[in-house]
C-alpha positions in Angstrom: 5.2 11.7 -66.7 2.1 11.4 -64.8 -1.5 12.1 -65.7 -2.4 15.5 -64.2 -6.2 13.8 -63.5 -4.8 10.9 -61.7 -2.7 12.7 -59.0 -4.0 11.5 -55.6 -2.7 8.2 -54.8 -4.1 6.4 -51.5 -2.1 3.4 -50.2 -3.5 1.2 -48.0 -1.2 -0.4 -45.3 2.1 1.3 -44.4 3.9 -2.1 -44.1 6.8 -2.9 -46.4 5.0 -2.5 -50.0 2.6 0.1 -48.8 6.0 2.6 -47.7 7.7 1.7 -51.0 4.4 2.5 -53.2 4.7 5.5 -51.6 8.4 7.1 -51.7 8.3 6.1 -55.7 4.5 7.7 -56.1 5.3 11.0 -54.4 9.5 10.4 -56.9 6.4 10.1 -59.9 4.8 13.5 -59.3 1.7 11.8 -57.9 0.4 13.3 -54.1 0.3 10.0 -52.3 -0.9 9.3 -48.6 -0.8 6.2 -46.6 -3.4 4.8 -44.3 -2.4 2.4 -41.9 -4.8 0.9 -39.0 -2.1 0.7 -36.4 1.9 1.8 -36.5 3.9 1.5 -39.7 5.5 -1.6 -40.4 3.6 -3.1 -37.5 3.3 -6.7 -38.5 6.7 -7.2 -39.4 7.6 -5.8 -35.4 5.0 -9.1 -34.4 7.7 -11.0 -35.7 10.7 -8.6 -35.1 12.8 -11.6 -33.1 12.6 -14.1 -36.7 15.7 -14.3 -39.1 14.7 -14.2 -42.7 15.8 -16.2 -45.1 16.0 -13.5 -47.6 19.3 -11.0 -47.6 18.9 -7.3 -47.1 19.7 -7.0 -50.9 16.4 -8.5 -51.9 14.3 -6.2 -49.6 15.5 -2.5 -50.1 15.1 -0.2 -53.4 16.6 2.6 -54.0 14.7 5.3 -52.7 14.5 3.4 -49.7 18.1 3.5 -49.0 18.1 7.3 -50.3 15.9 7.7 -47.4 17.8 5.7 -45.2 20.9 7.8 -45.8 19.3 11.0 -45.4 18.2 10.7 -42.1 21.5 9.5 -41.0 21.4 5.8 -41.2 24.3 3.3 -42.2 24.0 1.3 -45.5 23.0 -2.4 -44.1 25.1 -5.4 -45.2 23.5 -6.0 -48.4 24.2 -9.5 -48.1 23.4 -10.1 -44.9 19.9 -11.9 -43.3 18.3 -9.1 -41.1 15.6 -9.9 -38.8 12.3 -8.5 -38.9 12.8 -5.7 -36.1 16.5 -5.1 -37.7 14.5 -4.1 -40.8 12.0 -2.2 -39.1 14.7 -0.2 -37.6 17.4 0.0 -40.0 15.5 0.6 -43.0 11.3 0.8 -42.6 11.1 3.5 -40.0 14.0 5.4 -41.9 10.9 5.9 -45.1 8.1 6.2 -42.5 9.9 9.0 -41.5 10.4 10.4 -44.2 7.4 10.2 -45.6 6.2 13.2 -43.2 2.2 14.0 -43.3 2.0 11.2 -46.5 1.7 8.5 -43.8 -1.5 8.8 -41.5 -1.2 6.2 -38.8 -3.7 5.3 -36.6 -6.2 5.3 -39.2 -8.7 2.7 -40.1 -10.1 1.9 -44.2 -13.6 1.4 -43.0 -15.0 0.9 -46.8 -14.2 1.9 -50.4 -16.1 2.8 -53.0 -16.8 5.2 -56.5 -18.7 7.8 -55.8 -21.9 8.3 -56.7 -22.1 4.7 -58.0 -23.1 1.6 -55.8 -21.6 -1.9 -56.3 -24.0 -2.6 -59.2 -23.6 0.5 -61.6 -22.4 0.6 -64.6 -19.8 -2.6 -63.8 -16.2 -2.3 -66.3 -17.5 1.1 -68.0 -15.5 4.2 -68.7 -18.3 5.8 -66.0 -16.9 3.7 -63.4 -13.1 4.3 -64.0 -13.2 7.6 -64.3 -15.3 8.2 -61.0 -12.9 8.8 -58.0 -12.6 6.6 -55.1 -14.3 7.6 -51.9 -12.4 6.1 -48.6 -14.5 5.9 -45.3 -11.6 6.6 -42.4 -12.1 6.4 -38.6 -9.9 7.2 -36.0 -9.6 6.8 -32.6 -11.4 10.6 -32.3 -13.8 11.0 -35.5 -14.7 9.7 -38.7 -14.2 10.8 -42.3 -14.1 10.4 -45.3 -11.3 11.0 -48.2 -10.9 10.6 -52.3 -8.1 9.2 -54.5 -7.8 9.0 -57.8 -5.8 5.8 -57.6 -5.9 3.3 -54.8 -3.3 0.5 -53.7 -4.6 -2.5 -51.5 -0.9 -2.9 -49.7 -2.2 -4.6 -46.6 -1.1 -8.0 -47.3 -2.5 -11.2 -45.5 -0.5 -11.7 -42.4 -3.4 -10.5 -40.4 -5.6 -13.3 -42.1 -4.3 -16.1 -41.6 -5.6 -19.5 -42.3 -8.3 -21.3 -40.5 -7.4 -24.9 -38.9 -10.4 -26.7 -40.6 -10.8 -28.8 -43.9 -11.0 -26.5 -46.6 -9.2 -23.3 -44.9 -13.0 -22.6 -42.9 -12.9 -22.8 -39.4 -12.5 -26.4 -37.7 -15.5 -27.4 -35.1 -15.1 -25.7 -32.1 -12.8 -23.2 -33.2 -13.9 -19.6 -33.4 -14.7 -20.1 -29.4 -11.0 -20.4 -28.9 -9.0 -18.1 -30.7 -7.6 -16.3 -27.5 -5.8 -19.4 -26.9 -4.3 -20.5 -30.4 -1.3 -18.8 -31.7 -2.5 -18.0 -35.7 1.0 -16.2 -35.8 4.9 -16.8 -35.0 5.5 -16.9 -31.8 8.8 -16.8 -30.2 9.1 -19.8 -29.0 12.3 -20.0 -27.8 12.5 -16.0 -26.6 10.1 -13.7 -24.8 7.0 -16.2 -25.1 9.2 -19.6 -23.7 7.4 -20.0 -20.5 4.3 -20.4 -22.8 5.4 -23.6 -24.2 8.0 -24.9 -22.1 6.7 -28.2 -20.8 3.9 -28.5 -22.8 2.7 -30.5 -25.0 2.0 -28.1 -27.8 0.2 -28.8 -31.2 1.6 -27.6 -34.6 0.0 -27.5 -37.9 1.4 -26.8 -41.2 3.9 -27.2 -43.5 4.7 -23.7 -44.8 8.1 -22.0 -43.7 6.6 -20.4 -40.9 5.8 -24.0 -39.4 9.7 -24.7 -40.3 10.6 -21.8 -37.9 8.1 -22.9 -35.6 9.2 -26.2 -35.6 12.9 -25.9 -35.5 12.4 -23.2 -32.1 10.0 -26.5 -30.2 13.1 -29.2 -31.4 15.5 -26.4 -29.9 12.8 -25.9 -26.5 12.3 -29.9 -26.1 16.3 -30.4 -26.0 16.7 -27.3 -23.2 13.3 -28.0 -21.5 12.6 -31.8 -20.5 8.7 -32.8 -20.5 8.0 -30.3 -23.8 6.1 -32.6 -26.9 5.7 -32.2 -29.9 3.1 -33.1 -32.4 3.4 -32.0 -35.6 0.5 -32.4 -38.2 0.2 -31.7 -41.5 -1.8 -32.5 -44.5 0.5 -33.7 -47.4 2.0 -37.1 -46.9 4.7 -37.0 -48.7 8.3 -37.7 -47.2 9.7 -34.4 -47.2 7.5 -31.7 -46.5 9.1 -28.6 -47.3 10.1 -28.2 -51.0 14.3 -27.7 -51.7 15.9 -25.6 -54.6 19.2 -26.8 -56.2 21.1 -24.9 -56.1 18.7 -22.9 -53.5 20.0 -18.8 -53.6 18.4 -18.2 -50.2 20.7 -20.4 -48.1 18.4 -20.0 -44.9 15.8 -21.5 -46.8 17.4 -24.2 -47.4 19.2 -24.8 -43.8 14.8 -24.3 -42.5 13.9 -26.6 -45.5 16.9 -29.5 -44.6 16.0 -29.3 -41.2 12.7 -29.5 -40.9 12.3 -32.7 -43.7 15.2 -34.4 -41.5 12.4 -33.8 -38.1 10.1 -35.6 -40.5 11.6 -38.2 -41.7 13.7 -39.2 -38.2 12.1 -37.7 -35.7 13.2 -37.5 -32.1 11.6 -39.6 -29.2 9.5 -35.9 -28.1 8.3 -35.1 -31.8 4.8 -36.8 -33.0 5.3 -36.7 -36.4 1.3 -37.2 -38.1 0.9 -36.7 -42.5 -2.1 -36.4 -44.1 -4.4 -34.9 -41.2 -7.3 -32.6 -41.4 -8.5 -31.3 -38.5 -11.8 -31.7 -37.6 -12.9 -30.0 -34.4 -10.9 -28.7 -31.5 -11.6 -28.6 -27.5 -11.0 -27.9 -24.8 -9.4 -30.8 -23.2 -12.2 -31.7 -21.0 -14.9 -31.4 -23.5 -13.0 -33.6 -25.6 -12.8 -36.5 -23.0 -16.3 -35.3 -22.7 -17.0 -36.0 -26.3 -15.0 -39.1 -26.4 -14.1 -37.7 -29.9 -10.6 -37.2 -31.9 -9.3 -33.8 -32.6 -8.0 -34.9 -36.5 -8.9 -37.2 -38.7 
């Protein structure tokens, strides 16, 4: 049972929570929509060409698959690791779909608020929880306004992603060239080669997505003479990627294995550096220009 004052739901972000959030709100009786800047499911499409390392077991629901057999759709291979634009296709778009006039692409949160309250009035009171959200909307044509009840934030991180400098702020120099650093996967080995292929390219991090990353340059360097490596990261440790034993996500692991072997012995066109912050970044004539390094 629902609340008959709490009804309208808004959701923002139509990626893989925000779609969930709303098949099982509109299931609950509640009268849900979805606001999502761009298409649905678009960031995992940015990196439609990774594997995960998660099986398709640990990323539907129910209702999702519900969905996914009503409009036709095969039951995926539950145990199976689909890649990001097998999931958009075999299982996302499926809800998105489904979720008819509920999902309002093309639609940008501006700003949320209560109404009637500013960001100082009557903070943790009864006043405040009761009063409904008010959603500032634009479009590519006008701009609006809308109220919920209830409000989800679904729309994740993956288009925040860290800053290079010490203490996750940007490094020296680096707001000035973010149209030439990838922040996000790139496929490396796939539609973006020619990028990297004979290059000397720079990567930072020790998170999974820099085990991806890294395992597509090892692959590149071995197909594509003249492509280096250099790989920095700030722990210092021997093995930089944590493994679980027994690990139940087997591709973690195999990302895990292979990415503290690169470490540990790597080959003649890896640069393997630990415990670096970076500092500032240049171009490469302002930095001979500078007489300056890049990390310290």
């Amino acid at each position: 049972m629902t609340n008959p004052r709490k009804r309208r739901l808004a959701i923002l972000g139509a990626g893989p929570i925000g779609l969930e959030a709303g098949l099982y709100a509109r299931a609950l009786g509640y009268e849900p929509v979805i606001y999502e800047r761009g298409q649905a499911a678009g960031n995992v499409r940015r990196w439609g060409f990774v594997r995960m390392f998660s099986p398709w077991k640990l990323n539907v629901s129910p209702l999702g698959l519900e969905a996914v057999r009503s409009s036709g759709g095969n039951h995926p291979p539950l145990d199976d690791c689909p890649t990001g634009r097998e999931l958009c296709e075999r299982y996302l778009d499926p809800i998105a779909r489904s979720l008819g006039q509920a999902l309002e692409t093309g639609t940008e949160v501006a700003a949320v608020s209560r109404a009637g309250l500013l960001k100082g009035d009557s903070p943790g009171s009864r006043r405040r929880a009761r009063a409904p959200f008010r959603i500032l909307l634009r479009t590519a044509a006008v701009e609006k306004e809308a109220a919920a009840d209830i409000l989800l934030d679904a729309t994740g991180v993956y288009s925040n992603a860290c800053w290079l400098g010490d203490g996750g702020i940007p490094a020296l120099g680096e707001t000035s060239l973010c149209d030439v650093i990838d922040y996000h996967l790139a496929d490396i080995v796939g539609a973006d080669r020619a990028k990297f292929a004979g290059k000397t390219v720079l990567l930072l991090g020790a998170g999974f997505s820099a085990a991806t990353s890294l395992g597509d340059l090892l692959r590149l360097a071995r197909e594509c003479p003249g492509t280096r490596i250099v790989w920095a990261r700030r722990s210092a440790g021997p093995d930089p990627f944590p493994l679980h034993s027994p690990d139940p996500l087997p591709e973690r692991a195999r990302l895990a294995l292979e990415g503290n072997r690169a470490a540990s012995e790597p080959p003649p066109w890896l640069d393997v550096r630990s415990g670096v912050t970076v500092k500032a970044v240049a171009r490469e004539d302002e930095w001979q220009s500078k007489g300056g390094p890049l990390c310290a």
